[in-house]
N, C-alpha and C positions, 0 to 999 in steps of 0.2 A: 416225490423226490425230484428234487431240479436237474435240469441237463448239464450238465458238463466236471466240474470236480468235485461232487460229492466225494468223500473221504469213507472207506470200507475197508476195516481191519481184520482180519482173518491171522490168527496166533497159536491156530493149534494145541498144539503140545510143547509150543516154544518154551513156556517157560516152567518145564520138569525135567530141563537139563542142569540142574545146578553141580558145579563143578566139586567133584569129591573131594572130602579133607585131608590130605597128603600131612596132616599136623603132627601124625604119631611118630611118620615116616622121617619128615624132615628133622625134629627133635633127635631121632636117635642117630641119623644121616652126622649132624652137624657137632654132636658130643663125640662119637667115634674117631671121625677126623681132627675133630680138635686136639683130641690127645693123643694122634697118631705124626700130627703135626708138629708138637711139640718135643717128641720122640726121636722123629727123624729128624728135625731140623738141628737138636741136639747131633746127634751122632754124625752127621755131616759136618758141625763144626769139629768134633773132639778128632774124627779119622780124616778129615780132608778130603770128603768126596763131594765133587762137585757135584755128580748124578743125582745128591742124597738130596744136596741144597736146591737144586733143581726141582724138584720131587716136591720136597717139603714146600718149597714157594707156588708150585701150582696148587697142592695140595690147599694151602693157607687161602689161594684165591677162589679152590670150592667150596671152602667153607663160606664164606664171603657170598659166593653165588648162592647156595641154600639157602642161607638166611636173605638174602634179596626175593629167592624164587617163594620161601616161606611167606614171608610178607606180605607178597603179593599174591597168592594163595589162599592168606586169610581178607584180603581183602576187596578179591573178587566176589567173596561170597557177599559182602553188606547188601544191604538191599536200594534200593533206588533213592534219589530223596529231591526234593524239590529244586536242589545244584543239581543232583549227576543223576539225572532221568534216567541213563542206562545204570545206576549205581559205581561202581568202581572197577569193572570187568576189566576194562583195557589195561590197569596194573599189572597184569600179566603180563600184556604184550612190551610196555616198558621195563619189566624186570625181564625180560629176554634180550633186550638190549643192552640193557647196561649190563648184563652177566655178561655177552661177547665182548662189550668195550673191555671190561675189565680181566677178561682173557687175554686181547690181546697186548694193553699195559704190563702184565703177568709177566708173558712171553718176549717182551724187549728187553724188558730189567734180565730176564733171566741167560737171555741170546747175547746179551751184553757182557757181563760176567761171563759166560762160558768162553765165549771166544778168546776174551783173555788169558785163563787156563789154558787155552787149549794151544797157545804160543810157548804160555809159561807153567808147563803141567806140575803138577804136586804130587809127594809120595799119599799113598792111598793105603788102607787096611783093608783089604776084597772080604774079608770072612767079616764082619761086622757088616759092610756096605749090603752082603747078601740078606745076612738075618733081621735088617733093620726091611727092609722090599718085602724080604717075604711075608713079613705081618701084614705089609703092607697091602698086597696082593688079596690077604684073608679080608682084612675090614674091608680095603672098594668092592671089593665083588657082594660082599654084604650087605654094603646099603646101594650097589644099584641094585639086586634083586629088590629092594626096599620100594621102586621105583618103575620094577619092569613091568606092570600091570597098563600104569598109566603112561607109558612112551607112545602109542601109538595115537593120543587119542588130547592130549598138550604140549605143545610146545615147552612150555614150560617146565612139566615135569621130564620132557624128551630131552633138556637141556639137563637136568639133576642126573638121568639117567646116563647120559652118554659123558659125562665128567666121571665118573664113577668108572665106566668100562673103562674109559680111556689110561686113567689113575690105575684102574686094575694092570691093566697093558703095560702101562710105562713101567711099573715095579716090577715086573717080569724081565722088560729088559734091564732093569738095573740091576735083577739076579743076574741077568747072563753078563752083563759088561764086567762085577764081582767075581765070575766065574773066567772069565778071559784074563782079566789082572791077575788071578791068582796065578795061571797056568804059564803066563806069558812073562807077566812083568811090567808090563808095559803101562806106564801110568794115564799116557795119552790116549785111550781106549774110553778113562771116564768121563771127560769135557766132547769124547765125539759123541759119545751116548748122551750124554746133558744134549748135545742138539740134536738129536734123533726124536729126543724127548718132543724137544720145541717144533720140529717141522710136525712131527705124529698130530699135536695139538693142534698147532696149526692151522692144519686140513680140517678137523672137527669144528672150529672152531668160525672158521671159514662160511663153512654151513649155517652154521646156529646163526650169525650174524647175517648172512643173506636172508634168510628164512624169515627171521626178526624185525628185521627190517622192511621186508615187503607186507608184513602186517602192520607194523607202524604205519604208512603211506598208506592203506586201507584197500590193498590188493586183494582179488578175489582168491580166499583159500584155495589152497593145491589138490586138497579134499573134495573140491567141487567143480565141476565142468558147468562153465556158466552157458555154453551152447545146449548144455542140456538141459538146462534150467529153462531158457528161452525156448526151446522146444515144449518139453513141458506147459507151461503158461499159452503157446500159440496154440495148440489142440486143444484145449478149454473147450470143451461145448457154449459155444453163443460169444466167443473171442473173436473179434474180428484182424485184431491186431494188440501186438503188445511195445510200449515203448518206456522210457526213463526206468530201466531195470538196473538195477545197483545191487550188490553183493560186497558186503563186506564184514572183515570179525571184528566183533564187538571185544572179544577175549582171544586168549590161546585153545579156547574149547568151544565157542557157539558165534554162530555166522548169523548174522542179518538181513533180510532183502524187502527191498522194496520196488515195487511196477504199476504201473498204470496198463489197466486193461480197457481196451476199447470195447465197449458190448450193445452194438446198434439195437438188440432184440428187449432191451430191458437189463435192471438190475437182477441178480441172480438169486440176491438173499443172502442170509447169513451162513447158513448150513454148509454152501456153497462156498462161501469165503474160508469154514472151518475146512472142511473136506481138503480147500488147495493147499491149506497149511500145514495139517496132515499130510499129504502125499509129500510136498515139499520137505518137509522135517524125516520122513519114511524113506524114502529115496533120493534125496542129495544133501541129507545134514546140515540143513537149512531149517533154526530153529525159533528165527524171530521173522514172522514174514508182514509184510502191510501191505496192502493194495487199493487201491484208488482206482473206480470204477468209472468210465467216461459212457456216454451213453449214445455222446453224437459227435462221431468222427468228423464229421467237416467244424469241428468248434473251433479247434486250430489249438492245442496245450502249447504253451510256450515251452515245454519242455520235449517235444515228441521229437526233438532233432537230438541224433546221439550225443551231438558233439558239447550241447549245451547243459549244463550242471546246477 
């Protein structure tokens, strides 16, 4: 074996992460709402509540997100192919994106509209406006359970799930803003809720799109402490130093890393390269790993300086 960049791949158990099928989920996710959207968005025009139409319109853009999130769900799983060597995985992380764009488009159309009610308020039916939420309340809480399995663990599905609570949330307050008009009267109570709605989302929404974003740009997951990763790899038995170490998701579910290990005493062998990919995948969720074995530190890698890509 020659000195200096022989190539030594070490994979583990990288790839018996394949991303679970969320298909039965999002199917019944995206039928529910749809006819719950249809429902309310009716009943908001017939009684004049903006909270309804509010509602019903973010309501229309989760549908929208599931079938995006769906898509790209089935299309992480394809397998690899002589185009997209990592297959289609990063579909996720761009369907996390464009799910927030499209939240927060959602939320101006709807910020828009309300403010102008909220100058020029309309009579409202509170006892309709209630019974149309509270369905509403029953179906989102139904399909994000549909979803709370896999919140911790995709982004993508964390994105299905928390439109769902949040949807569960808002219809709760639009029970209560129905319960204030009734008692009160006051028709102005339902375009402040309409943006109560919108800041609520907002903040959520806020998240999802930073979060999305820094996987796009191919930021080290938040799931992984790369200082510990680097530690890990310098304590190697017969590592003398480690440099061009990268970390990044390939998906909303599985990270990839690559490093050049210096090892003046000899190559280590295979087992060894399995063994690091192993631990790596066992203790930092680190499930594609490659390593490039150097044998003689003074060869000079044009890559051993951090700053160079």
């Amino acid at each position: 074996m020659g000195i200096g960049h022989d190539h030594s791949h070490g994979h583990g158990h990288g790839h018996a992460h394949a991303p679970k099928d969320y298909g039965r989920a999002f199917a019944i996710g995206v039928i529910l709402n749809v006819g719950f959207v249809a429902i309310e968005g009716l009943a908001g025009l017939i009684y004049g509540s903006m909270a309804l139409l509010a509602d019903a319109g973010h309501n229309l853009s989760d549908v929208l997100s599931l079938l995006i999130a769906w898509g790209a769900s089935v299309l992480s799983r394809r397998p690899p192919s002589a185009r997209f060597t990592f297959g289609l995985k990063s579909s996720s992380i761009l369907a996390a994106i464009a799910n927030a764009a499209l939240l927060l488009i959602a939320l101006g159309a709807i910020a828009i509209e309300t403010l102008r009610r909220l100058f020029d308020p309309a009579p409202v039916e509170p006892g309709p406006i209630m019974v149309v939420a509270g369905i509403g309340i029953a179906i989102n809480t139904a399909t994000a359970l549909l979803f709370m399995a896999g919140r911790k663990g995709d982004l993508n599905i964390r994105g299905a799930y928390l439109h769902m609570v949040a949807d569960a949330a808002v219809s709760a307050g639009v029970v209560g803003a129905g319960l204030l008009i009734w008692l009160t009267g006051f028709a102005w109570i339902d375009p402040v809720t309409s943006l109560l709605i919108v800041a609520i989302i907002a903040v959520g929404t806020w998240g999802l799109l930073k979060d999305s974003v820094k996987m796009g740009l191919l930021a080290v997951p938040d799931s992984v402490d790369e200082g510990a990763v680097l530690q890990t790899l310098s304590r190697l038995p017969g590592v003398a130093a480690v440099h061009d170490l990268h970390i990044w998701p390939m998906s909303t579910t599985e990270t990839a890393l690559t490093a050049h290990l210096v090892m003046p005493g000899g190559h280590p062998g295979d087992a060894f390269l399995h063994d690091v990919a192993h631990r790596l995948d066992h203790d930092h969720g680190v499930h594609h790993t490659t390593l490039q074995v150097e044998l003689n530190p003074e060869a000079g890698c044009a890559l051993a300086d951090g700053t160079v890509v």
